[in-house]
FILO-773867 format. One record per residue: residue number from 1; residue in three letters; z, y, x of N, C-alpha, C in turn. Coordinates in pm, whole numbers, plus 50000, padded with zeros to 5 digits. Example, Ala and Ser with C-alpha at 12.3 -4.5 7.8 and 13.67 -1.06 7.14 Angstrom:
% residues 2
REC,1,ALA,50780,49431,51319,50780,49550,51230,50780,49670,51320 $
REC,2,SER,50708,49775,51285,50714,49894,51367,50787,50003,51290 $
% end
This chain:
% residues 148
REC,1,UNK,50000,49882,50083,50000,50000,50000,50000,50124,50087 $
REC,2,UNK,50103,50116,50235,50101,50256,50270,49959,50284,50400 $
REC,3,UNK,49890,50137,50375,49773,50183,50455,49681,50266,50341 $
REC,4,UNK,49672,50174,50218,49558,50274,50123,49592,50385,50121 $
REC,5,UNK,49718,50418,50084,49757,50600,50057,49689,50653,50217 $
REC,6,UNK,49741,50607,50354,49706,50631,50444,49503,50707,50463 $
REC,7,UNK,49448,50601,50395,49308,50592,50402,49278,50705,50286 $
REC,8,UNK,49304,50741,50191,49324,50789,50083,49360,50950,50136 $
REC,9,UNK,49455,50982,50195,49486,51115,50261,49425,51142,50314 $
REC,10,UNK,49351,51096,50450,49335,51136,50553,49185,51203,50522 $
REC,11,UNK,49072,51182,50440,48940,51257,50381,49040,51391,50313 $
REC,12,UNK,49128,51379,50261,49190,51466,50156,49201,51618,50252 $
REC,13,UNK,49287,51543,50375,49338,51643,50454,49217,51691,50532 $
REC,14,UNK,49113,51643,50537,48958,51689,50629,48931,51835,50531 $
REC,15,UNK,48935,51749,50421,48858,51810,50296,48938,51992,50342 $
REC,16,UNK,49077,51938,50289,49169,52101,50302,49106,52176,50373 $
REC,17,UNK,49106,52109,50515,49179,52154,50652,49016,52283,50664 $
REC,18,UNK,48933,52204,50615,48784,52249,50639,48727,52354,50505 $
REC,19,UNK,48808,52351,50385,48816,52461,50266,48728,52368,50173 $
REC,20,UNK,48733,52233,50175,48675,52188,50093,48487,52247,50069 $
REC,21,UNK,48423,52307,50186,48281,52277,50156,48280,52435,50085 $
REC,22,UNK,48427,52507,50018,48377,52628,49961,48458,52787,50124 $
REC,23,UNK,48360,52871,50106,48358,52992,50187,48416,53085,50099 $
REC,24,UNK,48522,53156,50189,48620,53249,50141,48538,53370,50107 $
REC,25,UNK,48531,53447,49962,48494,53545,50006,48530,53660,50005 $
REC,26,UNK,48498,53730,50099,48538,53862,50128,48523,53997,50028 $
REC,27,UNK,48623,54057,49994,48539,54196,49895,48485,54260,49974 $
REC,28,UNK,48407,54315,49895,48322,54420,49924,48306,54569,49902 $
REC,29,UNK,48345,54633,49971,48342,54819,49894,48235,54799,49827 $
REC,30,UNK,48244,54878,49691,48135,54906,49634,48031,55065,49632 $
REC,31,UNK,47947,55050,49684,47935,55205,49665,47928,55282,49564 $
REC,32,UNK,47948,55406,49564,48044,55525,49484,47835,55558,49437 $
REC,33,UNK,47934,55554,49270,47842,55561,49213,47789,55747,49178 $
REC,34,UNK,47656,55761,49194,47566,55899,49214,47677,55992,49058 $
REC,35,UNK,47725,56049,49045,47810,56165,48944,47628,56222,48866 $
REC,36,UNK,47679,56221,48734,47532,56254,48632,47608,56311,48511 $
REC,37,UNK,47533,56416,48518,47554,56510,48404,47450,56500,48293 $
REC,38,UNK,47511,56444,48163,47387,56442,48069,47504,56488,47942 $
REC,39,UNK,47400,56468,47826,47431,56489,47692,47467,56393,47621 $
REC,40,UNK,47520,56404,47575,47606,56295,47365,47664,56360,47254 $
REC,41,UNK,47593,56269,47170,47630,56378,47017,47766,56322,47005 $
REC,42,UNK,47853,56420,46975,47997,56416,46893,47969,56452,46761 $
REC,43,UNK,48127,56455,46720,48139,56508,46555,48127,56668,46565 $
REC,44,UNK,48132,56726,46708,48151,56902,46698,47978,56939,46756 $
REC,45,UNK,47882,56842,46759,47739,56845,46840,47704,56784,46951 $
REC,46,UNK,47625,56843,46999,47590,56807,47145,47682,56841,47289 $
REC,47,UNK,47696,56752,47379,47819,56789,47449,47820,56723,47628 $
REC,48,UNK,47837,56758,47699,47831,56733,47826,47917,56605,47843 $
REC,49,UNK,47861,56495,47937,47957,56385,47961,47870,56316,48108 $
REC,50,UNK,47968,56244,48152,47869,56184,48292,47871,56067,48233 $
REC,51,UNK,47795,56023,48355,47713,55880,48340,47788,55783,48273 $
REC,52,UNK,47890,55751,48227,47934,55613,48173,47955,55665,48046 $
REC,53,UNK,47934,55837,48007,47949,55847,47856,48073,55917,47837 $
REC,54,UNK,48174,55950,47943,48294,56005,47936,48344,56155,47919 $
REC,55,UNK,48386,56200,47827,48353,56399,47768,48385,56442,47891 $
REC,56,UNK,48337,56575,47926,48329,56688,48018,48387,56763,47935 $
REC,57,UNK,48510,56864,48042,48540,56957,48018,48566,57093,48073 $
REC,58,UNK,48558,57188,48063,48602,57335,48087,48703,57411,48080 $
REC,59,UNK,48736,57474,48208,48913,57554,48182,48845,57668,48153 $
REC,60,UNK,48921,57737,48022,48889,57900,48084,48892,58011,48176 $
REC,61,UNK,49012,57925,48250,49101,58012,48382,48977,58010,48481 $
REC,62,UNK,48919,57957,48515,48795,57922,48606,48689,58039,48573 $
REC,63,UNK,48740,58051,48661,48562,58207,48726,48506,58195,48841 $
REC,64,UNK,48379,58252,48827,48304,58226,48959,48274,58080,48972 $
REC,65,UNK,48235,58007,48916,48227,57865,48937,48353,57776,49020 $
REC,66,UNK,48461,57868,49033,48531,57799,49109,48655,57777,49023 $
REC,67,UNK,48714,57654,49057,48851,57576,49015,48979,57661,49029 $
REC,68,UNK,49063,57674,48857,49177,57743,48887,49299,57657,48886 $
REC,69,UNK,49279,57536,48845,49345,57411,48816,49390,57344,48986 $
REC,70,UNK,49547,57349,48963,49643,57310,49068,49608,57194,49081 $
REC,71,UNK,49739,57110,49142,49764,56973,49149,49818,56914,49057 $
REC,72,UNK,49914,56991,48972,49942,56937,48855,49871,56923,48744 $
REC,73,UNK,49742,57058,48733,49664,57055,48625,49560,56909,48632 $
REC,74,UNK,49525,56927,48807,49457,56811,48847,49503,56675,48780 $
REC,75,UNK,49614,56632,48779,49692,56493,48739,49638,56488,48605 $
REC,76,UNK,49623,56609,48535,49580,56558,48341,49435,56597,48369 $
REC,77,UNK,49402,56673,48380,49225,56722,48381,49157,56693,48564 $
REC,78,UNK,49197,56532,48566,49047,56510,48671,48930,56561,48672 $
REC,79,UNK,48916,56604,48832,48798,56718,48826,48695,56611,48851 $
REC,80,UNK,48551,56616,48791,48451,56546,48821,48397,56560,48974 $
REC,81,UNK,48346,56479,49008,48348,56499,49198,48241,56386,49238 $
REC,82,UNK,48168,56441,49319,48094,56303,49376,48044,56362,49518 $
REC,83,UNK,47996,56245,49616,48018,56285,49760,47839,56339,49789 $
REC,84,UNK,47760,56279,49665,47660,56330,49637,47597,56441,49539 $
REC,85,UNK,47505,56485,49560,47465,56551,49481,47447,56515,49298 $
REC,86,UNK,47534,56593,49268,47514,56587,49089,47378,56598,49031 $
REC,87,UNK,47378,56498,48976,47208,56450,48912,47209,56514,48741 $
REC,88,UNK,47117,56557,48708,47127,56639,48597,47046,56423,48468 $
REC,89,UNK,47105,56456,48366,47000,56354,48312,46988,56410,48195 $
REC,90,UNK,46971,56307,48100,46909,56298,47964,46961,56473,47882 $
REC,91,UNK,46851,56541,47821,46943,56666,47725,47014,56781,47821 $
REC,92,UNK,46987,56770,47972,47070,56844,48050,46972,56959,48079 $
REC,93,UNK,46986,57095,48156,46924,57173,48179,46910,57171,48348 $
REC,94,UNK,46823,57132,48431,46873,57048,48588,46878,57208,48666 $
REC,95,UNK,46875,57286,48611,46909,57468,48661,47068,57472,48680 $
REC,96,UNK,47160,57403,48609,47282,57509,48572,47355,57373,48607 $
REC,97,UNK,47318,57258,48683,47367,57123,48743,47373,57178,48861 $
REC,98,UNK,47518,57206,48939,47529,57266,49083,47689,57176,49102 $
REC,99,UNK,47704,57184,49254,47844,57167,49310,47897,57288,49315 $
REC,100,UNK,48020,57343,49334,48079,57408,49382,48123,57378,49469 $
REC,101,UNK,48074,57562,49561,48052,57603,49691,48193,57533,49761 $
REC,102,UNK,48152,57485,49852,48276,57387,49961,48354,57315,49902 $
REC,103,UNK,48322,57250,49803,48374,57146,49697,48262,57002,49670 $
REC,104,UNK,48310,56942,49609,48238,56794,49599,48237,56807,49431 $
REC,105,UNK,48316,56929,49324,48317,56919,49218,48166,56996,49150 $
REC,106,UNK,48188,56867,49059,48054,56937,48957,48052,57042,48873 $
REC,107,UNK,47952,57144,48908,47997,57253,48782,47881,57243,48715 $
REC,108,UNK,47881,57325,48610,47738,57348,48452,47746,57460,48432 $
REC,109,UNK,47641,57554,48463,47616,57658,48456,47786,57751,48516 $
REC,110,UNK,47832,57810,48474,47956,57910,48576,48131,57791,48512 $
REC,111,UNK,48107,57679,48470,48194,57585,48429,48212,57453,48550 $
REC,112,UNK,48333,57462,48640,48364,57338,48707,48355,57252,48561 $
REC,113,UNK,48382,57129,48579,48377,57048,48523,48500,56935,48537 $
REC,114,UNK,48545,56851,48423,48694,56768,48450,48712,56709,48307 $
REC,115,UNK,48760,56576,48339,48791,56485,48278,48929,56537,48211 $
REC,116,UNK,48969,56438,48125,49122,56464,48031,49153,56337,48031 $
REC,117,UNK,49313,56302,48067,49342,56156,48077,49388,56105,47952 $
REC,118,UNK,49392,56214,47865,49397,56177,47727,49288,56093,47650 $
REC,119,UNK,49180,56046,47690,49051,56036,47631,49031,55913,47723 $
REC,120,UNK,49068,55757,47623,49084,55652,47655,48984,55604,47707 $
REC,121,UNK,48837,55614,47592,48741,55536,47604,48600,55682,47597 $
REC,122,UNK,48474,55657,47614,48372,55701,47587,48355,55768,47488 $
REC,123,UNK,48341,55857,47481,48304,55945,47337,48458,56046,47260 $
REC,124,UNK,48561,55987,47316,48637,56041,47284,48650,56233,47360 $
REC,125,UNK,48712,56308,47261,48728,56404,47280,48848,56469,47262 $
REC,126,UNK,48966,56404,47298,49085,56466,47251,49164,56567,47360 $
REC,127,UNK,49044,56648,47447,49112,56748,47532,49080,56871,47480 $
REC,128,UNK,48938,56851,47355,48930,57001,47311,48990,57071,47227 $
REC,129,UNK,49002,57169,47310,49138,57316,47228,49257,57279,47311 $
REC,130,UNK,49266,57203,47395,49415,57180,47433,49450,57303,47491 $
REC,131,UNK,49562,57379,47462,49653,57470,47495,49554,57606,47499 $
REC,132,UNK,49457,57633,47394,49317,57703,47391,49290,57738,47551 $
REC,133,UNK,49278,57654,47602,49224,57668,47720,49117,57572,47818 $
REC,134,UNK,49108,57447,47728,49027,57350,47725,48962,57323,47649 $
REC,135,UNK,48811,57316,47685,48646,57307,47588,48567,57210,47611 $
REC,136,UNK,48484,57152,47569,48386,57084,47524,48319,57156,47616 $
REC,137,UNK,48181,57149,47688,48068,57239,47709,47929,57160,47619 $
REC,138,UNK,47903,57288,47569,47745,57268,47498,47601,57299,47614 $
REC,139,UNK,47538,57160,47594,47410,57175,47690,47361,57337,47724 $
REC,140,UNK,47368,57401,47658,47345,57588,47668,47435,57620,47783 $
REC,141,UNK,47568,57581,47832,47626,57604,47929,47705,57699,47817 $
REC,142,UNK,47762,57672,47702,47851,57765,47632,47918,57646,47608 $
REC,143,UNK,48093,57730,47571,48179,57609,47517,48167,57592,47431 $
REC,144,UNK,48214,57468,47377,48243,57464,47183,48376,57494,47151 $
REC,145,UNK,48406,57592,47082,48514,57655,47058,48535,57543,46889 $
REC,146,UNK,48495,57469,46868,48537,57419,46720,48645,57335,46738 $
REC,147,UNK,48746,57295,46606,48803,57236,46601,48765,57068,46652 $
REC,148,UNK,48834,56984,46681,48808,56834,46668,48857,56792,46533 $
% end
């Protein structure tokens, strides 16, 4: 008996020792996907969102195309950012699709641009009007001042 177990292990332990025939694999960085500014209809119209469909938004505090939003504002309103150039798409105007100057953030026409961590999934819009200082932007490069 303790020769079979013997004979019986010893392929077993090859098998282990060698990963069984399967290759570990390694992750892989993925590369950082191109930042795209396009259009989607909401319940308040037409409305700025990037590529996966996610609302864009606007501070009012922001002039000059440039960001007035701290580190704390940063933590709720992620600024849109890419290490490439912002690609204008579908419904967009590819004029008023710019970075801001010594920044990686996307602006629309004289509007940085930023996410709301309030807004779970795609299409949602529950940052507009927040504290009347957060908007929607309309393809025109104007906000939507309407209710949600």
């Amino acid at each position: 008996m303790r020769t079979r177990m013997g004979l019986l292990a010893a392929p077993l332990l090859l098998l282990a020792a060698c990963g069984g025939g399967q290759t570990e694999q390694q992750p892989q960085a993925q590369p950082e996907q191109q930042a795209t500014v396009k259009v989607a209809q909401t319940d308040l119209g037409p409305v700025l969102v990037d590529q996966a469909g996610r609302t864009l938004y606007a501070f009012t505090k922001d002039e000059n195309k440039s960001s007035a939003c701290d580190a704390d504002c940063i933590a709720v309103w992620p600024a849109l950012t890419s290490k490439s150039k912002v690609v204008s798409g579908d419904g967009v105007d590819p004029n008023l699709v710019k970075q801001a100057e010594g920044s990686s953030q996307a602006v629309y026409g004289k509007w940085p641009l930023y996410y709301y961590v309030g807004d779970a999934v795609a299409g949602d819009i529950n940052g507009q009007g927040v504290d009347e200082e957060w908007f929607l932007v309309a393809p025109d490069g104007k906000l939507v001042k309407k209710s949600a």
